[in-house]
N, C-alpha and C positions, 0 to 999 in steps of 0.2 A: 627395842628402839635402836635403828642404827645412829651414827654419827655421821654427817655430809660435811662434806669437802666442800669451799667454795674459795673464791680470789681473792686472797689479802691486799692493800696497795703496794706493797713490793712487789708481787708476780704480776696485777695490772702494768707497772713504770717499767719493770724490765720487758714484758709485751712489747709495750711501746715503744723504749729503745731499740730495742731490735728492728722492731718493724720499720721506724726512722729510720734506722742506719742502714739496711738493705734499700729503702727508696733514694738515699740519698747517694749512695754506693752507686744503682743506677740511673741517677740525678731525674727522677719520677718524682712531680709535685700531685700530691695523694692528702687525702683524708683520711684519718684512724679513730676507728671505734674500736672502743671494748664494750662488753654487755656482759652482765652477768647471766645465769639460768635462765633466768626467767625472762631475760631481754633489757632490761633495764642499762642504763646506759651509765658507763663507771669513769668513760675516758674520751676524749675528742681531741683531735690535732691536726687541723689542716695547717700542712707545712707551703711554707711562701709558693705561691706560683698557682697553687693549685686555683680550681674552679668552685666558686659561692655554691653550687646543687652538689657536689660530693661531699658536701658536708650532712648534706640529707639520705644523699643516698648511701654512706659510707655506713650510718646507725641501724638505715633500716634492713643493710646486707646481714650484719651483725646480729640485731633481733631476729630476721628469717631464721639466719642458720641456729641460735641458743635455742628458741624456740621450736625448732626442729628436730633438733639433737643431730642435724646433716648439713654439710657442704650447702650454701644455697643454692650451687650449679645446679641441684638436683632438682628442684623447681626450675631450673631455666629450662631444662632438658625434658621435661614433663611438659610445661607448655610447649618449647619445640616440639615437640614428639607428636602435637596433637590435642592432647588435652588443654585447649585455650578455658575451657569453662574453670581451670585450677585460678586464674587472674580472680575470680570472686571470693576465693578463701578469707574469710574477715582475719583484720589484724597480722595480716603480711604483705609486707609491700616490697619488698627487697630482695625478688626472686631473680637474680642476676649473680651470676658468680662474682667472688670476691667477697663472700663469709664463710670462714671456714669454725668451727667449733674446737673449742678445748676439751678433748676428750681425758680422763682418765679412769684407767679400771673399767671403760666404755659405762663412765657417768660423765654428763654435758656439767663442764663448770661456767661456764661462760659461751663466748666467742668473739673473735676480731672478725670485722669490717673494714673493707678497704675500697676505696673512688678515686678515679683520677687517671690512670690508665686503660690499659685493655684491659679486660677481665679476667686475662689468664695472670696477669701479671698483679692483678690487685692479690688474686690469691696469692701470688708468689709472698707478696709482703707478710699477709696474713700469719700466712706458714712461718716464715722467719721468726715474727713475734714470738709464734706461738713455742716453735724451738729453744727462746730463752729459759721457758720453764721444765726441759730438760723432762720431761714426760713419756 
């Protein structure tokens, strides 16, 4: 039987912090999911300014990537690429970058989602968070 690792709410709040303090760093009004493994939604924080649909679209970046165990750029890049028929995969709606996963020991504990800027930049948030947990 092994033993799993998963996100206590200290490594969730410190995510978040982080993630805040990088968007706020560069005054970017964003949405922040956390998701645990399985998608499940642990955290939410649209900071002032942001936009009412990044708050949708911030959890569902979040579930693609936990649920993936990948970046969800990698679904954006797959439809770009051609593969449009991948938009019918049931139960992922969040194929836009800006979910990046919490990897450790390349096991998916989670992942942050992030809405509200461009998408390179939501990931950048992402990343920060995820950086607090020193992984």
């Amino acid at each position: 039987m092994k033993t799993k690792l998963f996100l206590e709410m200290t490594d969730v709040k410190a995510i978040a912090a982080a993630a805040e303090a990088e968007a706020m760093r560069n005054r970017w009004a964003v949405t922040i999911a956390i998701v645990d493994d399985g998608g499940e939604l642990l955290w939410l924080q649209r900071l002032d300014g942001a936009a009412a649909l990044s708050a949708h679209i911030a959890p569902a970046k979040a579930r693609t990537s936990a649920m993936g165990r990948r970046e969800s750029k990698t679904y954006e890049d797959v439809i770009n690429g051609g593969r449009v028929a991948f938009v019918t995969v049931p139960g992922i709606d969040g194929m836009l970058e800006g979910g990046v996963p919490i990897l450790k020991d390349d096991v998916c504990l989670g992942a942050v989602g992030v809405s509200g800027v461009k998408s390179v930049e939501d990931a950048q948030i992402a990343r920060a968070g995820i950086a607090a947990l020193g992984l």
